[in-house]
Chimera marker file (.cmm) of the C-alpha trace (Angstrom):
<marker_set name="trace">
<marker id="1" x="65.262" y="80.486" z="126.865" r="1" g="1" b="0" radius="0.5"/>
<marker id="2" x="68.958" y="81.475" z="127.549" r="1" g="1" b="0" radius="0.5"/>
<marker id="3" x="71.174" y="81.882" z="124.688" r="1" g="1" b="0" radius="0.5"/>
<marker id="4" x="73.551" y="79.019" z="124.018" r="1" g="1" b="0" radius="0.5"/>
<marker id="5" x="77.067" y="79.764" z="124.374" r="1" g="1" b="0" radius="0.5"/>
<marker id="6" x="78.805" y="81.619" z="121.656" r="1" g="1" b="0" radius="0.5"/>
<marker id="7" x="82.385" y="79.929" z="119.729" r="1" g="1" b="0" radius="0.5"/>
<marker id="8" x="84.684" y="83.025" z="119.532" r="1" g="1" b="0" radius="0.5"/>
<marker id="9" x="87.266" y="82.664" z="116.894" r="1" g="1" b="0" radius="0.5"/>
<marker id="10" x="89.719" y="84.503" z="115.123" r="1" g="1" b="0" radius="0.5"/>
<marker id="11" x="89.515" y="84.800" z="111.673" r="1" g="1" b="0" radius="0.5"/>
<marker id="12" x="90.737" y="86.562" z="108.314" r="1" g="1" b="0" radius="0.5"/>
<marker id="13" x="88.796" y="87.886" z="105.544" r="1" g="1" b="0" radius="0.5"/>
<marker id="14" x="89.184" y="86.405" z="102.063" r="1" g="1" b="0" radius="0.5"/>
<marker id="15" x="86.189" y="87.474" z="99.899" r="1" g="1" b="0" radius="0.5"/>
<marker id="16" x="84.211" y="90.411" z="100.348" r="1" g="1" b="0" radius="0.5"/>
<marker id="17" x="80.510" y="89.415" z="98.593" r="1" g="1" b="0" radius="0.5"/>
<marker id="18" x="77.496" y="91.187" z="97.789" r="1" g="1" b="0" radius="0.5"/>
<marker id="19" x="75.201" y="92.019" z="100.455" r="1" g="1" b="0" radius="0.5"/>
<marker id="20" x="77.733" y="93.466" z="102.923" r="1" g="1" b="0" radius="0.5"/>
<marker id="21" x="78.602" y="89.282" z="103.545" r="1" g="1" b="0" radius="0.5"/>
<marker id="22" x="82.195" y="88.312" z="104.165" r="1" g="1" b="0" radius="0.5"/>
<marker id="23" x="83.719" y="84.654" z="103.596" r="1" g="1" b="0" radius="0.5"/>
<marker id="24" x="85.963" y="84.074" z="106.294" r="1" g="1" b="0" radius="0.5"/>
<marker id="25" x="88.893" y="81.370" z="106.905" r="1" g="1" b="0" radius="0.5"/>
<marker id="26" x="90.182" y="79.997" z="110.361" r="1" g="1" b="0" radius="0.5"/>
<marker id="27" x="92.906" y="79.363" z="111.366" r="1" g="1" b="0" radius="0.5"/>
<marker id="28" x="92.667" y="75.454" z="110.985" r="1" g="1" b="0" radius="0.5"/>
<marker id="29" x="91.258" y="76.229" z="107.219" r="1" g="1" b="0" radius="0.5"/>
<marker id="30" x="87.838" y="75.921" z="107.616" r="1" g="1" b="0" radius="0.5"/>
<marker id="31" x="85.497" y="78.607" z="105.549" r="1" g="1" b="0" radius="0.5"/>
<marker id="32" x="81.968" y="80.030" z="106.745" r="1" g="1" b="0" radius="0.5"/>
<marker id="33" x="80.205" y="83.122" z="105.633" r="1" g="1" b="0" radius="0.5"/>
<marker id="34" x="80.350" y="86.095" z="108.023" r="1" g="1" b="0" radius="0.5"/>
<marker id="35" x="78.249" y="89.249" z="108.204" r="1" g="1" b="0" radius="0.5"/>
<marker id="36" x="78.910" y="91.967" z="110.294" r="1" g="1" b="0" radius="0.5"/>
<marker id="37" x="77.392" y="93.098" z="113.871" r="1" g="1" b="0" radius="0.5"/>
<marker id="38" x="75.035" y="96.270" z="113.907" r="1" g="1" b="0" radius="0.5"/>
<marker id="39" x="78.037" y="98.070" z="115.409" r="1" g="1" b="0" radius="0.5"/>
<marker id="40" x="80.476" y="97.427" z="112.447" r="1" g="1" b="0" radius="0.5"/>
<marker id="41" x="77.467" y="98.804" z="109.849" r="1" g="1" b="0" radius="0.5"/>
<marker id="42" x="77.097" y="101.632" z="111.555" r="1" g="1" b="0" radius="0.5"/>
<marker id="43" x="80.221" y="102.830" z="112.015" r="1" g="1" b="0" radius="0.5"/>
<marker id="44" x="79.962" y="102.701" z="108.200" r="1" g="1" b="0" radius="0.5"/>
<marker id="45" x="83.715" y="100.430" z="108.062" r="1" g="1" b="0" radius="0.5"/>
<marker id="46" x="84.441" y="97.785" z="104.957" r="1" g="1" b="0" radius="0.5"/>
<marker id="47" x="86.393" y="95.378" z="105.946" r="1" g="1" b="0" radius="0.5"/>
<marker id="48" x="89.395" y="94.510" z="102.678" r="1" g="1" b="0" radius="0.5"/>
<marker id="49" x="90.484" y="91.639" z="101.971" r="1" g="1" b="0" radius="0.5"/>
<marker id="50" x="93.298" y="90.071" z="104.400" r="1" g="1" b="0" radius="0.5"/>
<marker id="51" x="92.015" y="91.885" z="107.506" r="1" g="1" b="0" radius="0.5"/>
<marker id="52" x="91.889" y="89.703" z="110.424" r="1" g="1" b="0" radius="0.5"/>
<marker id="53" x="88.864" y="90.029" z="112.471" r="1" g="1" b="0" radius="0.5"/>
<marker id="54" x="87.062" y="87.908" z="115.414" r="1" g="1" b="0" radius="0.5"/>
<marker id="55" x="83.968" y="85.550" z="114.463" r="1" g="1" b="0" radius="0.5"/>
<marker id="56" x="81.251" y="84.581" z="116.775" r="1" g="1" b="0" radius="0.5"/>
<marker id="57" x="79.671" y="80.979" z="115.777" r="1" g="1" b="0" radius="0.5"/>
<marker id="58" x="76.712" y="79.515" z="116.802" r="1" g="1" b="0" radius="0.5"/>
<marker id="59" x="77.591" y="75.986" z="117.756" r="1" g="1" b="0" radius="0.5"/>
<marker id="60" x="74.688" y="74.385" z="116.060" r="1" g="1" b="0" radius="0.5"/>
<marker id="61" x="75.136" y="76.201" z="113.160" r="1" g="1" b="0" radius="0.5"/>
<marker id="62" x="78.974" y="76.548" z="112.199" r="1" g="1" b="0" radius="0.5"/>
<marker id="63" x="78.795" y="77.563" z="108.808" r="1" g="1" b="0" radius="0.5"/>
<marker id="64" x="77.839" y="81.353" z="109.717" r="1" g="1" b="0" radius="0.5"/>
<marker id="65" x="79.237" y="83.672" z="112.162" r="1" g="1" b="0" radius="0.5"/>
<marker id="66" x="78.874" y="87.314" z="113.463" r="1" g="1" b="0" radius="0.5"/>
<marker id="67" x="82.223" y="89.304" z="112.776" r="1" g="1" b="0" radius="0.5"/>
<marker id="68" x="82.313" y="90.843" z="115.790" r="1" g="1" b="0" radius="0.5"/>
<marker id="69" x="85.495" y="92.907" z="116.182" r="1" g="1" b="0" radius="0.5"/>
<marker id="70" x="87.873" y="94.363" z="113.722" r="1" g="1" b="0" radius="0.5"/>
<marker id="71" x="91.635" y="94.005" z="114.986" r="1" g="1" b="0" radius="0.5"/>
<marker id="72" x="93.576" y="97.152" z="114.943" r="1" g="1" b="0" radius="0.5"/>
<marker id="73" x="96.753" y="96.775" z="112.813" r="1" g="1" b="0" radius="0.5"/>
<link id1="1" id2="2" r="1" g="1" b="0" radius="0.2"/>
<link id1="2" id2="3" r="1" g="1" b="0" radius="0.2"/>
<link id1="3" id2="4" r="1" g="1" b="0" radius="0.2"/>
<link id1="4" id2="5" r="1" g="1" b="0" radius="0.2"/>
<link id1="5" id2="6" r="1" g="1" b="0" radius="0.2"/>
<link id1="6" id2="7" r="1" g="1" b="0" radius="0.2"/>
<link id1="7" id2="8" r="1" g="1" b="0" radius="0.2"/>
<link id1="8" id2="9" r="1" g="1" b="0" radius="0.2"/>
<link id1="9" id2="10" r="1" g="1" b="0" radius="0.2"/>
<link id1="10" id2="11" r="1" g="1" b="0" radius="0.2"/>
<link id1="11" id2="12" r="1" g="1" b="0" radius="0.2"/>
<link id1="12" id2="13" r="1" g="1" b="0" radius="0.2"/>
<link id1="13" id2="14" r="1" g="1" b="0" radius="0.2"/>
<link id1="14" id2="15" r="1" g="1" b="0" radius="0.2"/>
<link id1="15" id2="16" r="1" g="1" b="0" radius="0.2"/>
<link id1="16" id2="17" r="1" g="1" b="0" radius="0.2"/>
<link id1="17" id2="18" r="1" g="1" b="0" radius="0.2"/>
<link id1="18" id2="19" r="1" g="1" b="0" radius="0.2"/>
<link id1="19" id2="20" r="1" g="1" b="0" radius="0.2"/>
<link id1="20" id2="21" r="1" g="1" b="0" radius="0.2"/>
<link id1="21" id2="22" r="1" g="1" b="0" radius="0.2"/>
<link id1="22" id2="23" r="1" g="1" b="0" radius="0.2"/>
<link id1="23" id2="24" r="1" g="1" b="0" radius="0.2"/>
<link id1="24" id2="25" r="1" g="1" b="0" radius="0.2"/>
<link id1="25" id2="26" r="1" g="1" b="0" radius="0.2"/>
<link id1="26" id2="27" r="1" g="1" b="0" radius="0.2"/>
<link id1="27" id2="28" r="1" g="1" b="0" radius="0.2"/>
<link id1="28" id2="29" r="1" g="1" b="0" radius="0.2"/>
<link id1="29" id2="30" r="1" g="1" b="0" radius="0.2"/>
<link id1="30" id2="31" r="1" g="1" b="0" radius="0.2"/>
<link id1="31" id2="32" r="1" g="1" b="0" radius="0.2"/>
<link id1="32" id2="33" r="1" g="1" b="0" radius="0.2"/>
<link id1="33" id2="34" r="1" g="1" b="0" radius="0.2"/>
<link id1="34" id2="35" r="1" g="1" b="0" radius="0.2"/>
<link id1="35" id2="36" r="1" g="1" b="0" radius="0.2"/>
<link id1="36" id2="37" r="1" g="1" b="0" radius="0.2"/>
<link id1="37" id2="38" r="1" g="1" b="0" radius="0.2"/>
<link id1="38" id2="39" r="1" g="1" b="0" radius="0.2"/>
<link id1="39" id2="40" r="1" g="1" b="0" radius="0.2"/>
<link id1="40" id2="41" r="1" g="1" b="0" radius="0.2"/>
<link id1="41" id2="42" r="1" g="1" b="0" radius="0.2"/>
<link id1="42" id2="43" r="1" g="1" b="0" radius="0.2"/>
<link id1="43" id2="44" r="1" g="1" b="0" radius="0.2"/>
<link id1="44" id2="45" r="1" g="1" b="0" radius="0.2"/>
<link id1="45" id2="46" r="1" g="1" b="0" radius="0.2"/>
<link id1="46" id2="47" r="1" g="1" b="0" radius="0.2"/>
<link id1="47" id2="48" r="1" g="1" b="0" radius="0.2"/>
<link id1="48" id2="49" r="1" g="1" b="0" radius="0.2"/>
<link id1="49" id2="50" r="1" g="1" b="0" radius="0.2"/>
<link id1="50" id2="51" r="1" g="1" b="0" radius="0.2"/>
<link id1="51" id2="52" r="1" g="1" b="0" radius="0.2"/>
<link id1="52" id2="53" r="1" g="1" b="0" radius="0.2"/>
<link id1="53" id2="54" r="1" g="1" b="0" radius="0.2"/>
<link id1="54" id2="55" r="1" g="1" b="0" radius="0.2"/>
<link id1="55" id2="56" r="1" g="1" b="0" radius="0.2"/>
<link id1="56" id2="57" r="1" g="1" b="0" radius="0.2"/>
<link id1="57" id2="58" r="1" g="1" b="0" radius="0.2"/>
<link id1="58" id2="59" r="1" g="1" b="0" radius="0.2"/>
<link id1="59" id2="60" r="1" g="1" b="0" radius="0.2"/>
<link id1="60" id2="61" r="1" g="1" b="0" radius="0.2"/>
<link id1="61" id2="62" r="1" g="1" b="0" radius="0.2"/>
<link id1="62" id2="63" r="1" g="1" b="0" radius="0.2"/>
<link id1="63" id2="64" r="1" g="1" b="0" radius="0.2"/>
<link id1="64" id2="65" r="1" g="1" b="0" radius="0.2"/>
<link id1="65" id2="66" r="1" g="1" b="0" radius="0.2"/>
<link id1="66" id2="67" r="1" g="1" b="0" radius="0.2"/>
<link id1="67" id2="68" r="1" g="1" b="0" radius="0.2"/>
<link id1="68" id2="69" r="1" g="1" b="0" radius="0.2"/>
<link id1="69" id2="70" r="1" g="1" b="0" radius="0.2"/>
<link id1="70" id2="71" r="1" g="1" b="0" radius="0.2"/>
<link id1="71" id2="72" r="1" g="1" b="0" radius="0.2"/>
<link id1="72" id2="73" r="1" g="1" b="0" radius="0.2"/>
</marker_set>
């Protein structure tokens, strides 16, 4: 069965949790828990508080995403 189509969003980090799990806000205000790709643990980076980052969504599921990519100041 092919995956369904990812929603790629931007996002910004506003509460790191326990767990390694992020809460994340959209642009148009809406908040979903994020945790980060295999790629982003290994390379062993937290993400603070007010980074903005890019969120991959499920669309039957939008209340979790993958954070996908850090942006680069």
């Amino acid at each position: 069965m092919p995956r369904a189509e990812a929603i790629t969003v931007e996002a910004i980090v506003i509460e790191a949790m326990a767990s390694g799990v992020y809460r994340v806000e959209l642009p148009n205000g809406h908040k979903l828990l994020g945790h980060p790709t295999r790629k982003l643990k290994l390379s062993n980076s937290r993400l603070a508080v007010g980074e903005r980052i890019t969120v991959e969504m499920s669309p039957f599921d939008m209340s979790k995403g993958s954070i996908t990519v850090r942006e680069e100041k």
